[in-house]
PDB file of N, CA, C and O in Angstrom:
ATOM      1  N   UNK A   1     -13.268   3.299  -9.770  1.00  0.00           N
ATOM      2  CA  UNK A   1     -13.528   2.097  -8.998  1.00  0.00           C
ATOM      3  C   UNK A   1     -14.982   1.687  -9.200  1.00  0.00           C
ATOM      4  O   UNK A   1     -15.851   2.545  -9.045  1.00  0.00           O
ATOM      5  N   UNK A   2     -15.316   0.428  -9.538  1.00  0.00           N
ATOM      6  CA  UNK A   2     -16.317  -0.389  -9.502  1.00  0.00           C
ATOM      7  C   UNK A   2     -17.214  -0.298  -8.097  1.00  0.00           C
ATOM      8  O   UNK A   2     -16.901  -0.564  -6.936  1.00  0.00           O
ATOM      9  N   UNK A   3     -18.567   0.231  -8.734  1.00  0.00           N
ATOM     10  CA  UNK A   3     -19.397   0.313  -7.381  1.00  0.00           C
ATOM     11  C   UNK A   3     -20.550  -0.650  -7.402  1.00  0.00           C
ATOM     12  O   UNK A   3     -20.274  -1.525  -8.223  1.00  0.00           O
ATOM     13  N   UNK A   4     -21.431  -0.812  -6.990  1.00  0.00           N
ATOM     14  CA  UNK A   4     -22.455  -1.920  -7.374  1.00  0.00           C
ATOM     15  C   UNK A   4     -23.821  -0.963  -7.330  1.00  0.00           C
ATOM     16  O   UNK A   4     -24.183  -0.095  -6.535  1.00  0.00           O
ATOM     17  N   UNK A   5     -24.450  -1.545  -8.613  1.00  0.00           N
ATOM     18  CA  UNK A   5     -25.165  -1.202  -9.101  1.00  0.00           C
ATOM     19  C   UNK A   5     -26.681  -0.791  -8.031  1.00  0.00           C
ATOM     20  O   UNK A   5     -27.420   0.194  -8.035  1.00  0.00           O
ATOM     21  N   UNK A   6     -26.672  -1.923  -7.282  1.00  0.00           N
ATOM     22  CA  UNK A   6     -27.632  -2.407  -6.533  1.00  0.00           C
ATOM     23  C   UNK A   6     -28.313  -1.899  -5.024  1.00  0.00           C
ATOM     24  O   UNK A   6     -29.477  -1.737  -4.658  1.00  0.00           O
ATOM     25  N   UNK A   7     -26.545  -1.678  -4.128  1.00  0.00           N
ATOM     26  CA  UNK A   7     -26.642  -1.315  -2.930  1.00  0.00           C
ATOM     27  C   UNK A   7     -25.753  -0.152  -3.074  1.00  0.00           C
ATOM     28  O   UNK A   7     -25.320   0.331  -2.028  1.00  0.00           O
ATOM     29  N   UNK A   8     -25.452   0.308  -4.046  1.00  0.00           N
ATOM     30  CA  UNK A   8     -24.092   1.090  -3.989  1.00  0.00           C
ATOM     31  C   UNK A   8     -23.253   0.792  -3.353  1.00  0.00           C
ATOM     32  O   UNK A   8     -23.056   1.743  -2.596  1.00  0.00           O
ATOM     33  N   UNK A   9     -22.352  -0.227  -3.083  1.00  0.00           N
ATOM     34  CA  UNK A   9     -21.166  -0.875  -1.815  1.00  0.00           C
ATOM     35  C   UNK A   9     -20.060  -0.661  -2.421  1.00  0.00           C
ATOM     36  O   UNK A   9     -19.889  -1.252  -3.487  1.00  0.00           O
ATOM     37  N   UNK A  10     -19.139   0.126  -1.977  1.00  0.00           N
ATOM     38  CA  UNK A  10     -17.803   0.465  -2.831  1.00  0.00           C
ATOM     39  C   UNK A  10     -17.076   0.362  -1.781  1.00  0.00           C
ATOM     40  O   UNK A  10     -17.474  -0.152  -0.736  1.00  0.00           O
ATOM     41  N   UNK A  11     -15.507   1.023  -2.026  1.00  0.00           N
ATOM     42  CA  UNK A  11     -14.415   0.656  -1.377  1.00  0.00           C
ATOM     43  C   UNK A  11     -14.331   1.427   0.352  1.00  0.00           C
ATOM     44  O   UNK A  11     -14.921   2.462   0.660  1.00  0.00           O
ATOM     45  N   UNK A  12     -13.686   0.821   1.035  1.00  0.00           N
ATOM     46  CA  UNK A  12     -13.561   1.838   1.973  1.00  0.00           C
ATOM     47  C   UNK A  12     -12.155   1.404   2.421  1.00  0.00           C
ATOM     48  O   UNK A  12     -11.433   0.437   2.179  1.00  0.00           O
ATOM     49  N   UNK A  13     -12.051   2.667   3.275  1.00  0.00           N
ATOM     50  CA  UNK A  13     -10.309   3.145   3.365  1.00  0.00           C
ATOM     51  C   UNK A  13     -10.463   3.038   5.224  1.00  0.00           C
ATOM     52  O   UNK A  13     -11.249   3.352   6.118  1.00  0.00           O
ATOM     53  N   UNK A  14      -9.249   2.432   5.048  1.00  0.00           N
ATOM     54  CA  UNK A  14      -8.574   2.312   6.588  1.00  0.00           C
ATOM     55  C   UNK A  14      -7.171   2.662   6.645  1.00  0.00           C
ATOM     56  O   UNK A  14      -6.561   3.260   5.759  1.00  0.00           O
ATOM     57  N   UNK A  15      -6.625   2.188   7.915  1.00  0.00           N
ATOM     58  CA  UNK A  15      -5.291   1.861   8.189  1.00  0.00           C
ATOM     59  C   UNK A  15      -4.945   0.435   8.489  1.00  0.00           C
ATOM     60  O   UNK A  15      -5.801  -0.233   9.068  1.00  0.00           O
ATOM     61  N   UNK A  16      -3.474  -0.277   8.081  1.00  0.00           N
ATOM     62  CA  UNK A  16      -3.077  -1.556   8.312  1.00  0.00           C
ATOM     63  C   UNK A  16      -2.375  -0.991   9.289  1.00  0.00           C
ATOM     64  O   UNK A  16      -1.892   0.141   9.321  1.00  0.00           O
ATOM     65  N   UNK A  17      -2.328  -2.289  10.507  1.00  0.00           N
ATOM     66  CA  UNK A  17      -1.381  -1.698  11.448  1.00  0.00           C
ATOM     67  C   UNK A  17      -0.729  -3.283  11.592  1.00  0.00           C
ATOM     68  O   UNK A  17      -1.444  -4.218  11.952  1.00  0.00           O
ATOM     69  N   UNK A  18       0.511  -3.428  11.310  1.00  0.00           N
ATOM     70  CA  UNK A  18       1.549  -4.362  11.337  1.00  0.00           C
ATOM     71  C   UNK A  18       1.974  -4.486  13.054  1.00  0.00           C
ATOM     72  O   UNK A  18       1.621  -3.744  13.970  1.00  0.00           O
ATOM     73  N   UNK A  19       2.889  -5.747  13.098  1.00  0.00           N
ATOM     74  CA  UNK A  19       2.760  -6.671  14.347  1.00  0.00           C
ATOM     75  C   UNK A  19       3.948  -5.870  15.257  1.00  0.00           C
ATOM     76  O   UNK A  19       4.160  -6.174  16.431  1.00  0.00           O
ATOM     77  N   UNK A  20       4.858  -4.560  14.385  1.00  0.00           N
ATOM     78  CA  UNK A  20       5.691  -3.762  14.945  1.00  0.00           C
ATOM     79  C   UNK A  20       5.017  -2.187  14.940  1.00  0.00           C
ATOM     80  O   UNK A  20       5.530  -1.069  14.894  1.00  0.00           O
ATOM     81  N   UNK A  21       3.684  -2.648  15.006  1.00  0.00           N
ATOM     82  CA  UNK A  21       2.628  -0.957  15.249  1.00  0.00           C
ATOM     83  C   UNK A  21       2.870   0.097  13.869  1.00  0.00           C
ATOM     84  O   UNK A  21       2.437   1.235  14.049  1.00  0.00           O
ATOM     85  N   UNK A  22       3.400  -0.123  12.759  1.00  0.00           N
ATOM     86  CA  UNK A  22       4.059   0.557  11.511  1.00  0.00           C
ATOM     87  C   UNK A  22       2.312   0.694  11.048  1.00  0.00           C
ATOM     88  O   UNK A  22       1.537  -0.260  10.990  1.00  0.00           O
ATOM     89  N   UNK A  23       1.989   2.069  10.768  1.00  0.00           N
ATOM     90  CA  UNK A  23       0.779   1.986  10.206  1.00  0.00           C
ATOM     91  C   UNK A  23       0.780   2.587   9.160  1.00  0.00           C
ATOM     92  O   UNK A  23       1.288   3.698   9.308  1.00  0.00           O
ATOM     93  N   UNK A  24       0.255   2.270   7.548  1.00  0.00           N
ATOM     94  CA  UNK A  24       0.420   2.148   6.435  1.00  0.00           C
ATOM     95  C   UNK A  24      -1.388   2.390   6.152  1.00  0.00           C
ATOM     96  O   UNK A  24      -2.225   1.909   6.916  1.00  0.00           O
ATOM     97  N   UNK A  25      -1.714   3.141   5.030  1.00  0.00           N
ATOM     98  CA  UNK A  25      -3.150   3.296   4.533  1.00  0.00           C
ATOM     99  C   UNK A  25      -3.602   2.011   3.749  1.00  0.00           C
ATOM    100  O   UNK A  25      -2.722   1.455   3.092  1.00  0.00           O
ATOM    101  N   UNK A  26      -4.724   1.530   3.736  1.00  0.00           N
ATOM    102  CA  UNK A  26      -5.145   0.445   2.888  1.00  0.00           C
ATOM    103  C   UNK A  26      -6.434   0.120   2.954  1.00  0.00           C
ATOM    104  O   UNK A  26      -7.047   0.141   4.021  1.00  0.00           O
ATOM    105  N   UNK A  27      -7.123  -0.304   1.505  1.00  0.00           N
ATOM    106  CA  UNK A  27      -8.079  -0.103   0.929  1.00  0.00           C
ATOM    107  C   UNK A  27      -9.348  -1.789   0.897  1.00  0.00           C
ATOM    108  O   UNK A  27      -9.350  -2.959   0.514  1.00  0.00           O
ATOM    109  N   UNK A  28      -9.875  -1.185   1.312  1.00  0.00           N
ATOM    110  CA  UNK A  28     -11.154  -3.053   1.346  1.00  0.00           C
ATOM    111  C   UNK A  28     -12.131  -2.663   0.163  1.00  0.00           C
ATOM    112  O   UNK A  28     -13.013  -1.814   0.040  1.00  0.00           O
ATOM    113  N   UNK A  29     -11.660  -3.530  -0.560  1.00  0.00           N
ATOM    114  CA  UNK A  29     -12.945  -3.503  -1.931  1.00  0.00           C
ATOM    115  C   UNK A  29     -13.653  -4.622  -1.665  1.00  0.00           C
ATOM    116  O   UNK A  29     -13.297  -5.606  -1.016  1.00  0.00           O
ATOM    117  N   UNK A  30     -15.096  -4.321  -2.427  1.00  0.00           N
ATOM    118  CA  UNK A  30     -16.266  -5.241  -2.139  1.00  0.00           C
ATOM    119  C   UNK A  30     -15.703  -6.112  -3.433  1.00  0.00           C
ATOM    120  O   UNK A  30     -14.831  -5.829  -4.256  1.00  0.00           O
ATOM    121  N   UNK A  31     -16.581  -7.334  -3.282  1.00  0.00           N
ATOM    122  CA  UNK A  31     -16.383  -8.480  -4.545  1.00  0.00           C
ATOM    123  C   UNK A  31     -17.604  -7.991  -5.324  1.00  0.00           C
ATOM    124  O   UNK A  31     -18.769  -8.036  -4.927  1.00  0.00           O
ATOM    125  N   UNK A  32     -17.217  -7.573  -6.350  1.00  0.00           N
ATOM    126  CA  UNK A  32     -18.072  -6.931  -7.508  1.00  0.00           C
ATOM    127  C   UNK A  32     -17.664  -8.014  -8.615  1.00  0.00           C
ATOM    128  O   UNK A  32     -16.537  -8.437  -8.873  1.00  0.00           O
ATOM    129  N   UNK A  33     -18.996  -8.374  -9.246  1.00  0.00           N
ATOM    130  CA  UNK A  33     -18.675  -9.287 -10.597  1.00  0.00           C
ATOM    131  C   UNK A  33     -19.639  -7.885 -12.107  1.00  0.00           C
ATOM    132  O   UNK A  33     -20.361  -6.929 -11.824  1.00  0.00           O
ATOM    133  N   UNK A  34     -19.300  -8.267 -13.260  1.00  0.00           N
ATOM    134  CA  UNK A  34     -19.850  -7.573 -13.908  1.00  0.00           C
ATOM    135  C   UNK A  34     -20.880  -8.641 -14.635  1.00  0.00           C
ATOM    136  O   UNK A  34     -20.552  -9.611 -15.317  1.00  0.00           O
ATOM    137  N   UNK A  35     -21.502  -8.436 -14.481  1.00  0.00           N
ATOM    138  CA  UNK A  35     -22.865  -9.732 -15.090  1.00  0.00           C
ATOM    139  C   UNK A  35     -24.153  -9.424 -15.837  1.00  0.00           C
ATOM    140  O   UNK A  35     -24.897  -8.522 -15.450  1.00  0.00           O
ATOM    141  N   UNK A  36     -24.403 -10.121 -16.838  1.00  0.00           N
ATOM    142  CA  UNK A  36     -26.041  -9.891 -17.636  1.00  0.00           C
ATOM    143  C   UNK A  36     -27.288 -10.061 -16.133  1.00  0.00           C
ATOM    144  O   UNK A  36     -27.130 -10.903 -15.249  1.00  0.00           O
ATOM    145  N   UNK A  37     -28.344  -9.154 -16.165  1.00  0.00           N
ATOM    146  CA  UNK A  37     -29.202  -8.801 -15.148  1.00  0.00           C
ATOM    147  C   UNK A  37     -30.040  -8.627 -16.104  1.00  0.00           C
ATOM    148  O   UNK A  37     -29.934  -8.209 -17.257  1.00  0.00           O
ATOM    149  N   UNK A  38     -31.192  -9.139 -15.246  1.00  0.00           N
ATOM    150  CA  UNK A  38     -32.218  -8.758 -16.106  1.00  0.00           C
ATOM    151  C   UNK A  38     -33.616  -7.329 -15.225  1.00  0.00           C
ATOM    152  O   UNK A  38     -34.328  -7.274 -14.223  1.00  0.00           O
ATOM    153  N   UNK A  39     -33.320  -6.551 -16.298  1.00  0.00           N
ATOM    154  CA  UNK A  39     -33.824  -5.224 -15.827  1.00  0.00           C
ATOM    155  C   UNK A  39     -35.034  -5.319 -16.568  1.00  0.00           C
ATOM    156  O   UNK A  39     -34.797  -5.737 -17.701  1.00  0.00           O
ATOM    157  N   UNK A  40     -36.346  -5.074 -16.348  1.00  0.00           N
ATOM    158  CA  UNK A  40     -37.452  -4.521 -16.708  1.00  0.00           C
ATOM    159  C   UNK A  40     -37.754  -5.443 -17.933  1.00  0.00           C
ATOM    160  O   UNK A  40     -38.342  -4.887 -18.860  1.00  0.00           O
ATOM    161  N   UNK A  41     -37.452  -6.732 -18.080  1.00  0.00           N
ATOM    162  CA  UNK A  41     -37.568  -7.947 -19.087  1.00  0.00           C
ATOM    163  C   UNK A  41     -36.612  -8.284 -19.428  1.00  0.00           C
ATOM    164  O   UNK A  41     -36.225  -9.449 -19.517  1.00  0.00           O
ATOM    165  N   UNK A  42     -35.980  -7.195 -19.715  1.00  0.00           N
ATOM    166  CA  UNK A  42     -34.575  -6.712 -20.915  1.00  0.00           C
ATOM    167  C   UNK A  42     -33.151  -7.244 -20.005  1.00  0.00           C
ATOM    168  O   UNK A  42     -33.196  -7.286 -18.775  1.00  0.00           O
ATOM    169  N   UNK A  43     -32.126  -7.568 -20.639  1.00  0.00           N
ATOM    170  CA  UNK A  43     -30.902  -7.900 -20.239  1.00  0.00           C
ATOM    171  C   UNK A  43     -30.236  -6.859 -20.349  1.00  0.00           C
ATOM    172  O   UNK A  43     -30.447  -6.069 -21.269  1.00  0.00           O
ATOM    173  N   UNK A  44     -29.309  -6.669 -19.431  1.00  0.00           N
ATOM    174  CA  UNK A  44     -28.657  -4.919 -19.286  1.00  0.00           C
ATOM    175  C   UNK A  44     -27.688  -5.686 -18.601  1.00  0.00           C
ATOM    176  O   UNK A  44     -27.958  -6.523 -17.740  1.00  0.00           O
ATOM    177  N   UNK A  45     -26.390  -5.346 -19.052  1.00  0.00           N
ATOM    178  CA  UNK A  45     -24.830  -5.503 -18.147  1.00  0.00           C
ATOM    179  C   UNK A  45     -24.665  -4.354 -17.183  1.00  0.00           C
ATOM    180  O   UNK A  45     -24.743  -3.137 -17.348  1.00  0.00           O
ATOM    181  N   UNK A  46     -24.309  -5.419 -15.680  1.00  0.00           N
ATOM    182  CA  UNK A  46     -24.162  -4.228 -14.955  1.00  0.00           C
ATOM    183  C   UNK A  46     -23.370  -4.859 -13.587  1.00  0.00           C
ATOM    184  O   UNK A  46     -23.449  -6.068 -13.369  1.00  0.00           O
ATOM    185  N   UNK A  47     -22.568  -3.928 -12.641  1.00  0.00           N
ATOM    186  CA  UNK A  47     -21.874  -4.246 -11.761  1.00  0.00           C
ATOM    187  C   UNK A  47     -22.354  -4.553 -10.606  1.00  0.00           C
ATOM    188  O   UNK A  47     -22.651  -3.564  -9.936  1.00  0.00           O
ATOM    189  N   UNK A  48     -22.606  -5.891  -9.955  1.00  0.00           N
ATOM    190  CA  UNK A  48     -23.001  -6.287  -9.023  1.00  0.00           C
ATOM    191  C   UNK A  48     -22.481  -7.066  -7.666  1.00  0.00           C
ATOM    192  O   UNK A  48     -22.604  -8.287  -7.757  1.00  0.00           O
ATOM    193  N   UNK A  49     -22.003  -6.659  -6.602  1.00  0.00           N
ATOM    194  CA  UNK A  49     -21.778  -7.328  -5.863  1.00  0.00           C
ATOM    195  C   UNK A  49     -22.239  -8.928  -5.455  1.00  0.00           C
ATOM    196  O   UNK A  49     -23.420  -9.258  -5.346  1.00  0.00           O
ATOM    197  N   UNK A  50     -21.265  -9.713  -5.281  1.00  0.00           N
ATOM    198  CA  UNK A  50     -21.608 -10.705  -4.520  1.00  0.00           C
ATOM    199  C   UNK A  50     -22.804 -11.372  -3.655  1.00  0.00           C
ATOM    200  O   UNK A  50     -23.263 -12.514  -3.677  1.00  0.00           O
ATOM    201  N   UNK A  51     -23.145 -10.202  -2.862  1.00  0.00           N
ATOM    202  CA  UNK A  51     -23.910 -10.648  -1.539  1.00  0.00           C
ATOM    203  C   UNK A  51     -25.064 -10.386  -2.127  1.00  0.00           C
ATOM    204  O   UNK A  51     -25.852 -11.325  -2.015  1.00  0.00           O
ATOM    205  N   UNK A  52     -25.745  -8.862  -3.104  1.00  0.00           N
ATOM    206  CA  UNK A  52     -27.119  -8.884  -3.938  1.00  0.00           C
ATOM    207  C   UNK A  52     -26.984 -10.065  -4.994  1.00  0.00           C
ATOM    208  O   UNK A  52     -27.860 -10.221  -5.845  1.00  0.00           O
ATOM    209  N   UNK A  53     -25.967 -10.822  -4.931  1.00  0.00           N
ATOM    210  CA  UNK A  53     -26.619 -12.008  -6.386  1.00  0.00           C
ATOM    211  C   UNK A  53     -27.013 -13.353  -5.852  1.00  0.00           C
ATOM    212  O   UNK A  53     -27.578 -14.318  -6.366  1.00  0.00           O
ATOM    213  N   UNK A  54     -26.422 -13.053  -4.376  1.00  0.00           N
ATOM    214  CA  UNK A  54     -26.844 -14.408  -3.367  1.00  0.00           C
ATOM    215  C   UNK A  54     -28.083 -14.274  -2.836  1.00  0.00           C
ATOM    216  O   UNK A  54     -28.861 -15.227  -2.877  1.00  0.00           O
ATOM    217  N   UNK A  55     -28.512 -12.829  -2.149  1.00  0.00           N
ATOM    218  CA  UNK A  55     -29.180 -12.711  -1.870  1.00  0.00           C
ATOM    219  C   UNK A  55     -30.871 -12.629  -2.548  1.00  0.00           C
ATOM    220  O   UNK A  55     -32.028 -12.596  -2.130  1.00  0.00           O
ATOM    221  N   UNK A  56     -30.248 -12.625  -3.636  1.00  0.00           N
ATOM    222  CA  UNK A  56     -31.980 -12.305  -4.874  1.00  0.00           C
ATOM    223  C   UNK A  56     -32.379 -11.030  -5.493  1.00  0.00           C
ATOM    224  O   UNK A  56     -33.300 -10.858  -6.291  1.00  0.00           O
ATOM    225  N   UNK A  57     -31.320  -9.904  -4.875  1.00  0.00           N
ATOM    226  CA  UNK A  57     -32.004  -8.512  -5.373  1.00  0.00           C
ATOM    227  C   UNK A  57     -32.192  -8.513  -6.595  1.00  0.00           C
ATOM    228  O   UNK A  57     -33.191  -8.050  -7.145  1.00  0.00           O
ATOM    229  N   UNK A  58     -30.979  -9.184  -7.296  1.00  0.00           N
ATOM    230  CA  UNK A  58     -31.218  -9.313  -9.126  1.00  0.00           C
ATOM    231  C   UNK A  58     -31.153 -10.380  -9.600  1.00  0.00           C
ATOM    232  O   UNK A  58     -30.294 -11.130  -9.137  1.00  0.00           O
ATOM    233  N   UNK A  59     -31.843 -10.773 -10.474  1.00  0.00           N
ATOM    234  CA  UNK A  59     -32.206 -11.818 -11.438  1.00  0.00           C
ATOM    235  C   UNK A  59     -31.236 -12.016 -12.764  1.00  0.00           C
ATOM    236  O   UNK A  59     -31.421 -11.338 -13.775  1.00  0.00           O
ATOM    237  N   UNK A  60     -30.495 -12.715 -12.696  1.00  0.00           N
ATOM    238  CA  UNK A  60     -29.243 -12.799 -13.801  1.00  0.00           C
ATOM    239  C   UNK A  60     -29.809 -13.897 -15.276  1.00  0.00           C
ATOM    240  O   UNK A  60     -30.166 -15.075 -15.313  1.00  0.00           O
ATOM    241  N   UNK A  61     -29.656 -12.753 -16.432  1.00  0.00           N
ATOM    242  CA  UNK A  61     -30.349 -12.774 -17.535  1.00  0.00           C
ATOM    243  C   UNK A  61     -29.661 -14.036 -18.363  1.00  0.00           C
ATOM    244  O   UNK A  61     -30.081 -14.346 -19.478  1.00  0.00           O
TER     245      UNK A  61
END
């Protein structure tokens, strides 16, 4: 599974609980894009969440 490079934000695990109380395991993944970043001048591909590319942590090459 795709983690982000940035904040480390990966998946996390719950339970669904349906409208007849039936509870079933299920999984929330972050929105990870894979994108050119620019690291230390240089362009480097790497997995980044959503919210660090809105927010500014990385600079997209």
């Amino acid at each position: 599974m795709a983690k982000c490079a940035v904040c480390e934000k990966g998946a996390h695990f719950g339970i669904a609980v349906s409208h007849s109380h039936r509870r079933t395991n299920r999984m929330w993944k972050p929105n990870i894009k894979y994108v050119k970043v620019k690291v230390n001048g240089a362009a480097k591909k790497m997995y980044v969440c959503t919210s660090c590319l809105r927010s500014g942590k990385v600079e997209r090459a």
